[in-house]
C-alpha positions, 0 to 999 in steps of 0.5 A: 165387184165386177169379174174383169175378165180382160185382165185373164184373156185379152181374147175373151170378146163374147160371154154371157153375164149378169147386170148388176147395177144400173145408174142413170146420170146427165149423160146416159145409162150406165150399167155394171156387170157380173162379169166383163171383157169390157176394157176401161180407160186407162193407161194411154189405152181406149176403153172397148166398145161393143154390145150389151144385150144387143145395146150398143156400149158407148162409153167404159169408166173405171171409178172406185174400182168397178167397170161402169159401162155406157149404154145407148139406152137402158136395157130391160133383161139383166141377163145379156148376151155381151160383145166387144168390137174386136177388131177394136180390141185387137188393134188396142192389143197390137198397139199397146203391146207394140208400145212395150216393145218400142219403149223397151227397145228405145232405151236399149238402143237410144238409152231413152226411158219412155214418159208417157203413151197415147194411142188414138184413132189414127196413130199412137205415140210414146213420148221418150226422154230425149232432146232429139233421136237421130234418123240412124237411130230410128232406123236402127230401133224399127228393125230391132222392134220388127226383129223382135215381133219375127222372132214371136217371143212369148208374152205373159201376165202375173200378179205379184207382191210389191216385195216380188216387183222389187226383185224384177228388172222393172223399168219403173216401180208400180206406184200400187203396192198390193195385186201388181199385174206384170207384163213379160215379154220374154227377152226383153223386159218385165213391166207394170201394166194394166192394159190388154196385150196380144200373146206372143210379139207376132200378133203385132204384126208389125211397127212402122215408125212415121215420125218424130216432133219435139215436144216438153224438151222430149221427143215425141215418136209416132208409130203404128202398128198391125193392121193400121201399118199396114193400111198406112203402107197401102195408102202410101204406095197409092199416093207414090203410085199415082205421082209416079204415073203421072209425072212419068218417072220411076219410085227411084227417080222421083225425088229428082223429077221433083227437084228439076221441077222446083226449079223450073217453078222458081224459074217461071216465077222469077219470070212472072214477077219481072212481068207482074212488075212491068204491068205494076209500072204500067198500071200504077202510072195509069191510077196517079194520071187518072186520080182525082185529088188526093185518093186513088181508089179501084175495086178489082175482080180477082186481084191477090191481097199480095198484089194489091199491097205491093201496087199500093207500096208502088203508088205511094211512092210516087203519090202523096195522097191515099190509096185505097183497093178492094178484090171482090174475089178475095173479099179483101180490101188494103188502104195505104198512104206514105204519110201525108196527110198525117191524120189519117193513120191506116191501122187505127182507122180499120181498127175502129170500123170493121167491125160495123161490117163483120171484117178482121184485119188491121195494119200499121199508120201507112198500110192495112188490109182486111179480110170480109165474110162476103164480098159484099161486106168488102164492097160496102166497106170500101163505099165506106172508106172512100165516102170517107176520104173524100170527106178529107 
């Protein structure tokens, strides 16, 4: 059985071991060792990746109790020189103790009992039991958790027995009842955990709380924490920066740049609908006086689908027969009609044919619209359409 040297010290990242096992399946090499730091999957933490003998480890499985290690290719030694990626290994050991700290914290505070954690490449989550936490409530829970990491409470790891579990003030019991590994942060709460974790709550650096979202009839609570909080800091004030400078107005004045500029927005596009309504007018008595028969059929270069569909709506209005648009820009082509003649129902008709030209889309009896690949598909579609119209 593998020495799983990660359960002694987080900050074991090189050493020198033995392979004792190699297994070749579907997927890749796997080997075992004497001894590893190697840290597995498992408990919402990533495995480690690193080097095996200078071969890159791609993948760490715990199965039946030993640590199976993925290897880019095989190795041909059994003695190896081995190697986590420890900036890896680090960010792991800031966010999951960082986890601890903010789910003991969120039930102090919030009286919230976390239910699961997930920690990703790009941001991590503790998922707590809560309908909906206040925005003075997070406020409150990020300085208490940044209070704790700035007062470096030792943290520290035991084994005990389940009749010794059961005298601490677990949140939850272990559901394991023999070799149970306790987790301390000292002040603040004792939990059953597998995972690695720095060695006092300074290391974490600190915890940044970005967002929440419902989920599961619980809140989800995203954060980050270390060198990522701080990554996250950095590319924030490069954004504000850069909006800042541009607009012309200071961090504190931004919010009400922005909100005169929605304004002046809602403002022009008010003025441009009045215009885009005169030109529809214009334009739709121009399509009826130059129809023939019972179609009205244009191809536009860039006209929006938005804009098609309410010219249609216009123009069938005033007209009895079909109106049918293609925009070579949008690739979209919209057929509409007020009724007569009854036989032609909009929906039902693209529904049976776009698929002869690769086209999605669909609509009721008076209106449809689709969308194509290529505007030569639109356009081929549209030749379609009228060709068949004309047949009517």
């Amino acid at each position: 059985m593998t020495d799983k040297l990660y359960y002694n010290s987080a900050y074991t990242h090189e050493w020198h071991t033995q392979i004792t096992n190699r297994a070749d399946k579907e997927d890749g090499t796997y080997v075992t060792l004497a001894e590893t730091a190697f840290y597995p999957h498992g408990g919402g933490q990533p495995c480690d990746l690193g080097q095996i003998g200078g071969i890159a480890v791609l993948d760490v499985n715990l199965e039946d109790g030993e640590v199976w290690h993925k290897l880019e290719r095989s190795p041909e030694q059994v003695d190896v020189e081995c190697k986590l990626d420890w900036q890896r290994r680090f960010d792991h050991m800031q966010h999951h103790t960082g986890q601890h700290l903010l789910s003991a914290i969120t039930l102090k505070l919030a009286d919230a009992i976390t239910l699961s954690f997930h920690l990703g490449t790009d941001y991590a989550t503790i998922d707590v039991a809560a309908e909906s936490l206040r925005v003075e409530q997070l406020a409150a829970i990020e300085y208490e958790v940044n209070q704790q990491i700035y007062r470096n409470a030792p943290i520290r790891t035991s084994w005990v027995t389940a009749e010794e579990a059961a005298r601490l003030p677990l949140v939850k019991q272990p559901s394991v009842t023999e070799d149970i590994r306790i987790v301390e942060i000292e002040g603040v709460e004792y939990n059953a955990c597998g995972g690695t974790h720095v060695s006092a709550t300074g290391e974490i650096g600190l915890i940044k709380l970005l967002k929440t979202e419902k989920v599961k009839g619980g809140t989800r609570i995203y954060f980050k924490c270390g060198s990522r909080a701080l990554n996250e800091f950095t590319a924030t004030q490069q954004v504000l920066n850069g909006l800042t400078t541009k607009l012309k107005t200071s961090r504190e004045e931004l919010l009400e740049r922005i909100e005169k500029m929605e304004q002046e927005q809602k403002l022009l596009q008010s003025e441009l609908n009045a215009v885009k309504a005169t030109n529809d007018d214009y334009y739709a008595q121009e399509l009826l006086a130059a129809r023939e028969g019972l179609v009205i059929a244009q191809v536009f270069e860039d006209k929006p689908l938005k804009d098609m569909q309410s010219l249609a709506t216009k123009l069938t209005a005033e007209h009895e027969g079909l109106v049918l648009f293609a925009s070579i820009s949008e690739a979209k082509v919209v057929l509409a009609q007020n009724g007569q003649p009854p036989e032609w129902a909009c929906g039902p008709f693209f529904k049976g044919n776009l698929g002869a030209y690769q086209g999605k889309g669909g609509g009721s009896d008076k209106m449809a619209q689709a969308g194509f690949a290529n505007s030569e598909d639109a356009l081929a579609f549209y030749e379609f359409t009228k060709e068949q119209l004309g047949h009517h």
